[in-house]
N, C-alpha and C positions, 0 to 999 in steps of 0.2 A: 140813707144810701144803702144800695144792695151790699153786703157780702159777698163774695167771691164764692164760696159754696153756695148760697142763693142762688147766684147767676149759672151756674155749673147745674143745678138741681133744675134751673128755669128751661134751661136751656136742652138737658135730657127731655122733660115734660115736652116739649115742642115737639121735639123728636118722634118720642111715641104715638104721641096724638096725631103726628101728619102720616105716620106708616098705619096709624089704626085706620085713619079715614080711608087712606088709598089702596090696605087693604077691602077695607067693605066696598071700595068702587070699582076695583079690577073684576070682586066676584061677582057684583049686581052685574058688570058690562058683559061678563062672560059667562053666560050661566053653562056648567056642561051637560056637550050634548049626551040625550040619552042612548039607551036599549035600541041599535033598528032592530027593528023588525026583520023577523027570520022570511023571506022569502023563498017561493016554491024554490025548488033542483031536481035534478032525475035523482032516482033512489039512490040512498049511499050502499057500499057495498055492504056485504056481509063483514062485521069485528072480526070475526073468529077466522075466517076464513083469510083474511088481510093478514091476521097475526100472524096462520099458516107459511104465506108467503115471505113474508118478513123474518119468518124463523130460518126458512130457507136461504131465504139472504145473506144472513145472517152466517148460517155455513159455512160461505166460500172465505175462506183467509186472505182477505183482498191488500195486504200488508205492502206500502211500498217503502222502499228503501232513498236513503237521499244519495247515493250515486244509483243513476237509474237502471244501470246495465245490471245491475243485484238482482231489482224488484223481479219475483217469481209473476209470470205471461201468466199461468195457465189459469189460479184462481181466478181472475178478471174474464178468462175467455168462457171460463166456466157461469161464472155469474150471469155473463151474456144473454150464452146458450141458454138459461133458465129465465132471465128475462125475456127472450123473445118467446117460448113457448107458454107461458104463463100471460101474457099481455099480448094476443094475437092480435088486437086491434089496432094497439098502437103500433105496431110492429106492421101493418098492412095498409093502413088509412095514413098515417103520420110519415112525412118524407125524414128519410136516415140522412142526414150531413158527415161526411169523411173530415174532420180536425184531426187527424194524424194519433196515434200512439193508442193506448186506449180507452177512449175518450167515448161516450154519446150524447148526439147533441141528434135533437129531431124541432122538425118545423110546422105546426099545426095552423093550414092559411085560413084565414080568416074572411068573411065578406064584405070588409069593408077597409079598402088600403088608402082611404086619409087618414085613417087613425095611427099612431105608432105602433109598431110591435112591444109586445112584453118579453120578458123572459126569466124563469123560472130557473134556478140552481139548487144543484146537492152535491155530496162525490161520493164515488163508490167505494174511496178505500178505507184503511182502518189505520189503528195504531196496534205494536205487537201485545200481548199477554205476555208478557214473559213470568207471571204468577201465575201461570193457568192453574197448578197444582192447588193453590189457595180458595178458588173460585167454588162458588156454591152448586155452580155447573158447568161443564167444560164451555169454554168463548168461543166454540168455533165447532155449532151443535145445533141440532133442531129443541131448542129448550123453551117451554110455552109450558108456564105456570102459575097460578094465583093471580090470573088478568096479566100475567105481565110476561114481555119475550125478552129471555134474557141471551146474553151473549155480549161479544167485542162488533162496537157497529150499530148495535140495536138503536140507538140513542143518536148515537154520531159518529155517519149521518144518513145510514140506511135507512131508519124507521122516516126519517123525510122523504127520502127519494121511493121508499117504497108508495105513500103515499100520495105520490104525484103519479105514480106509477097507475095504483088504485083506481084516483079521482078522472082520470084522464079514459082508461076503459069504460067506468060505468060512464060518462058524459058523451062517448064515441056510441055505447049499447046503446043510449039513449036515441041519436042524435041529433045529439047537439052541436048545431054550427056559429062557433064563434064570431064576434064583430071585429074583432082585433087578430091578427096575428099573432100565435102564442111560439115561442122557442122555448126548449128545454133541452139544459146542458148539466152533463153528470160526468165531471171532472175525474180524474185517476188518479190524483196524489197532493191532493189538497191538506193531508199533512208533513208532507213535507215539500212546501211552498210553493207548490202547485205550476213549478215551471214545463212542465210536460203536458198538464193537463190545464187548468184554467189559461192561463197565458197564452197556450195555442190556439183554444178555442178566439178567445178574445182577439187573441191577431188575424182569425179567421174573420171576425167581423166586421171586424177593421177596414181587413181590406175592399169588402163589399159595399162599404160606405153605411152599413147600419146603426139607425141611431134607435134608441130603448125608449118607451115612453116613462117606465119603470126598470128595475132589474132587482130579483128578490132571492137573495139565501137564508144560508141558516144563520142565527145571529141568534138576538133574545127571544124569553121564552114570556109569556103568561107567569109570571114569577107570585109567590105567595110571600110574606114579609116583607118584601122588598123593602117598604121603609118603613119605619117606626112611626106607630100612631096613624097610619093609613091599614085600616078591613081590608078593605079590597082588593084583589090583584090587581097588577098593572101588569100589562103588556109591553114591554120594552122593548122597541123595534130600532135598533143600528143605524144611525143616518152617519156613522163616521167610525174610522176603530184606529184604534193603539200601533204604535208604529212597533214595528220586531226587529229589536236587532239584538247581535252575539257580540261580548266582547272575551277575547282570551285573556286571562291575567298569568304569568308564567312566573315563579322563581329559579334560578337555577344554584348551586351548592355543590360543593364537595361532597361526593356520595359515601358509600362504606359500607361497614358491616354494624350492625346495630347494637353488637359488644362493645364499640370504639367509640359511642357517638361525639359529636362535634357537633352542639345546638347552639344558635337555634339553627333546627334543619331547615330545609328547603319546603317541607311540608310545613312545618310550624310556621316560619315566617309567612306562606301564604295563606295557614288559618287565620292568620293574627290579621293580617289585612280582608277578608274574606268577612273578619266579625265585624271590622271598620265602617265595613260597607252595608253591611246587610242591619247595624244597629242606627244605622241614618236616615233621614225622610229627605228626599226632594221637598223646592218649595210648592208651597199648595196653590191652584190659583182656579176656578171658575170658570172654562171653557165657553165658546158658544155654546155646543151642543149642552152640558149641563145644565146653565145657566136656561135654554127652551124648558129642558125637562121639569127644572126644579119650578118653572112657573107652572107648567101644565098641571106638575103633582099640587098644586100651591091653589088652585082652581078644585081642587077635591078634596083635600087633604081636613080634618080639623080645625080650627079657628088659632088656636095657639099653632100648632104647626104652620098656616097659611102664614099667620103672621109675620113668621121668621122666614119661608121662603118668598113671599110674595115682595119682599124689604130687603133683598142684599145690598143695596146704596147702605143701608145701615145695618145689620146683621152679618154680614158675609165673614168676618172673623170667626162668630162665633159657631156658624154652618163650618165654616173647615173644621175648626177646631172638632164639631162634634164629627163629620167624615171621616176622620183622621184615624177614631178611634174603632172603627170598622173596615177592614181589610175590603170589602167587597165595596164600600164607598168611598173609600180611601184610593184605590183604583182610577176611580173616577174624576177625582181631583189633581191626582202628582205622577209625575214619571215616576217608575217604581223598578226595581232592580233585585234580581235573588240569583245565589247560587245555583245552579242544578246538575252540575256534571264536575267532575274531580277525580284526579290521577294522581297516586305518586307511583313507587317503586310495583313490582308484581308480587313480593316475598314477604312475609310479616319480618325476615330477618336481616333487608336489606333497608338501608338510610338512600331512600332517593336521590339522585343526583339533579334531578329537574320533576319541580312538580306545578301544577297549572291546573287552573279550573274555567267554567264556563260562565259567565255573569247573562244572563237572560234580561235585557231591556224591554220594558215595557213606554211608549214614548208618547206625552199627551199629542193631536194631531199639532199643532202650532210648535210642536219644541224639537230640536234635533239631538239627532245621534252624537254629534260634536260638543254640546251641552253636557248631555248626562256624560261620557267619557270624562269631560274635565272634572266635573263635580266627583267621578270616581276616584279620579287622579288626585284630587284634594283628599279623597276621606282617605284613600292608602296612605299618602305621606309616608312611600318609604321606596326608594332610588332600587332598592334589592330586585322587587316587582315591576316587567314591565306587562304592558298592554298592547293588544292587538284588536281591530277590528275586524271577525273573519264574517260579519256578515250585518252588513248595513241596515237600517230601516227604508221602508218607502212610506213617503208620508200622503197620507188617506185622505182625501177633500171631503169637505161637509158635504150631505145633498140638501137639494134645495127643498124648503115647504111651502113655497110662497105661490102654488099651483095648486089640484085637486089629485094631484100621486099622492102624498101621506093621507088627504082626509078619504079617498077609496080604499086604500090600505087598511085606515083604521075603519070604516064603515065593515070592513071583512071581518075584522078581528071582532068587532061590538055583534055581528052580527052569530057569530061562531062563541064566543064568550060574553055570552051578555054582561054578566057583571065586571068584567076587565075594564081599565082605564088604558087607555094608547096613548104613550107617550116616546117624542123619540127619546135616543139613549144611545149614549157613547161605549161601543164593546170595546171589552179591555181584552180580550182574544183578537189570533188573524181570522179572516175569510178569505174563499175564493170572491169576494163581490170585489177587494181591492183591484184582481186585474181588469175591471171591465169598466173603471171608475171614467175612463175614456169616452162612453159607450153611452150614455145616458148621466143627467143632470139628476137623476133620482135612484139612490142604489141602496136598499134597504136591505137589513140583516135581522128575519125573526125566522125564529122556529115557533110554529103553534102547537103549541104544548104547555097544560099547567104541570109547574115543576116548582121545587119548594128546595130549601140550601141539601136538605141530605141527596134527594134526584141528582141533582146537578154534580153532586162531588163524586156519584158513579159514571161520570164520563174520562174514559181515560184512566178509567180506575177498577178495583178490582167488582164484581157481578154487576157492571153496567146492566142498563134493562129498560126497555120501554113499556108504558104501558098496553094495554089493547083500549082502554078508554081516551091517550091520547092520539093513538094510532087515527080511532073513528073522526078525534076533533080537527086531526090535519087533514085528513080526505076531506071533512068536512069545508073547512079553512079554501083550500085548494079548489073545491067546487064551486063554493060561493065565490071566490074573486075573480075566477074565467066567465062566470056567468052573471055578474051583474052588468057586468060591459053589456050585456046583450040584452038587459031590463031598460036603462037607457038610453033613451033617444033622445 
């Protein structure tokens, strides 16, 4: 008679053996697809001359503010003025669309209207420098150095839009006449939630009855590392993102003078819940969209890695588990929550009478703002603290792959990065693509650019900077996808 560990050992062995085999028959059934081929285009621009521009761009302090009647007109008007004289093409050939505030959106028609339109996104504005003094070059300057343009914007998300900008004149010198319908919209305050600027545009299209065949911003990049045990970039393109919401946490106390105190203060007690919160994980769980990625990556990846992604019926514990221990894949798995804004008193000699921080929600698409609030309301555990919701999530619908929008997409990306792997990917940032998610069944978030963890950490941060080599690969990127519509027939 078996043993009990016997059957327990019998029983693992099974286990293994059916994930080993059905490993080896997902990769035989799915071999990936390779390198396309780089196909003719009209010449790309000049690098140096594009970095030019984008240096320029780069200048205008396009900074908006979240009540809007702050944001300073004139940088924006200014940016304009230098967009239209720098891209006279676009600017003479391409129809200008009025969406209200300061917004461009243009329409490039196309010769053949059974096809759907596409449409192409960036924004022009920034986030502020408040370190300029710190930065290796003033953020708001013609700085072109070492291959690279630096400043506030370079990155995100000028150095895209300038690029579209680029791709669009040399293919207009060319001419080149599209099969599709292309639109291209350059929102005005997509950092701060883009209600002037994407939203209008989007209700602009709304009301016209336009539907997208595609719709493409900035989102992921050509990422290097991305996951352990995979060489090769992967190109991670957004088919869904992270819900945004604000929650206020306030205490309020008896104030004073800081010679008197009476602890704990108002300050203290809302560190002390603030550590509660921030020292907790949400539960982890496996999304759709993750769960596509980790098979795609699972189709390339090692043999020992495949084996663990291509088996989450049996692995998927120990995949969180390892996620968990990586902030940036950790993301990926769990609603996620941090401090980023805090007030007490104005005086280093004054006991605050009321002190209050800002909790930043980050929300898997399937989970609500209603959820993580409570789950915060457990880890406080303390009546003193109460909570407010000053700014809700809206939650992002998957797009669909089960048509030829992602495998075109990815044919661009294979075709511009030959050695990248395209897979979708769950952005843990917002975008403007969320308000157009109405608009088309396929709304995708990449920036084409290889970028590696330190790149990435210069956005929004101090000596942001583009390169001038990823400059050429977005012109590139951007060329190639307008124009292979018009290779097939």
């Amino acid at each position: 008679m078996l043993t009990v560990p016997l059957v327990v050992i019998s029983l693992l062995l099974s286990l293994l053996v059916i994930a080993l085999v059905r490993t080896i028959a997902i990769r035989s059934a799915n071999t990936p697809v390779g390198t396309s081929p780089k196909a003719p285009i009209p010449g790309l621009p000049d690098f140096d001359l594009a970095a030019k521009h984008l240096a320029e761009a780069v200048a205008f302090p396009t900074i908006t503010h979240r009540e809007w009647k702050k944001t300073d007109r004139e940088p924006f008007l200014g940016l304009h003025r230098y967009l239209t004289e720098t891209y006279p093409l676009v600017h003479t050939k391409l129809e200008q669309l009025d969406t209200g505030a300061l917004n461009l959106v243009y329409r490039w028609n196309g010769s053949d209207n059974s096809l759907e339109p596409a449409l192409l996104l960036a924004h022009q504005d920034v986030v502020p420098a408040s370190d300029a003094a710190q930065w290796l070059y003033p953020p708001f300057s013609h700085q072109v150095h070492d291959g690279y343009v630096f400043g506030r914007g370079s990155f995100d998300a000028k150095g895209q839009m300038i690029a579209i900008y680029e791709a669009l004149e040399a293919l207009l010198a060319a001419g080149h006449m599209p099969r599709r319908t292309w639109y291209i919209a350059f929102g005005c305050d997509e950092e701060v939630r883009g209600t002037e600027g994407a939203a209008k545009i989007a209700r602009y299209f709304g009301t016209t009855g336009i539907r997208f065949a595609f719709v493409l911003d900035e989102g992921g990049v050509v990422a290097s590392g991305f996951m352990p045990g995979i060489d090769r970039p992967i190109a991670v393109v957004g088919i869904a993102e992270k819900g945004d919401a604000n929650i206020k946490i306030t205490c309020t106390r008896d104030g004073g003078h800081s010679s008197t105190p009476d602890n704990p203060t108002a300050l203290g007690i809302l560190g002390a819940a603030i550590w509660r919160i921030e020292s907790g994980k949400q539960t982890a769980r496996i999304t759709s969209v993750v769960r596509v990625m980790l098979h795609t990556l699972g189709l390339h990846a090692p043999f020992p890695l495949a084996f663990l992604l291509l088996n989450l019926w049996l692995f998927k514990p120990l995949v969180l588990l390892l996620f968990g221990a990586n902030p940036t894949m950790n993301a990926l798995v769990r609603s996620t929550c941090t401090v980023t804004m805090a007030h007490g008193s104005d005086a280093p000699n004054v006991v605050a009478k009321q002190a209050e921080a800002m909790v930043n929600v980050r929300l898997l698409p399937e989970e609500s703002t209603d959820r993580t609030y409570g789950w915060i309301a457990r880890r406080i555990r303390d009546k003193r603290v109460t909570m407010e919701v000053v700014a809700d999530a809206v939650r992002s619908k998957v797009s669909r792959l089960d048509d030829n929008s992602f495998a075109n997409m990815s044919e661009a990306i294979r075709t511009t990065f030959p050695q990248a792997i395209p897979t979708p990917y769950l952005m843990t940032g917002g975008t403007d693509a969320l308000w157009y998610e109405q608009l088309s069944d396929h709304v995708f978030r990449f920036t084409p650019a290889n970028m590696d963890t330190g790149e990435l950490k210069r956005m929004h941060s101090r000596d942001e900077r583009f390169s001038i080599g990823n400059l050429g690969k977005a012109m590139e990127f951007y060329m190639t996808l307008i124009t292979q519509d018009s290779r097939k027939v």
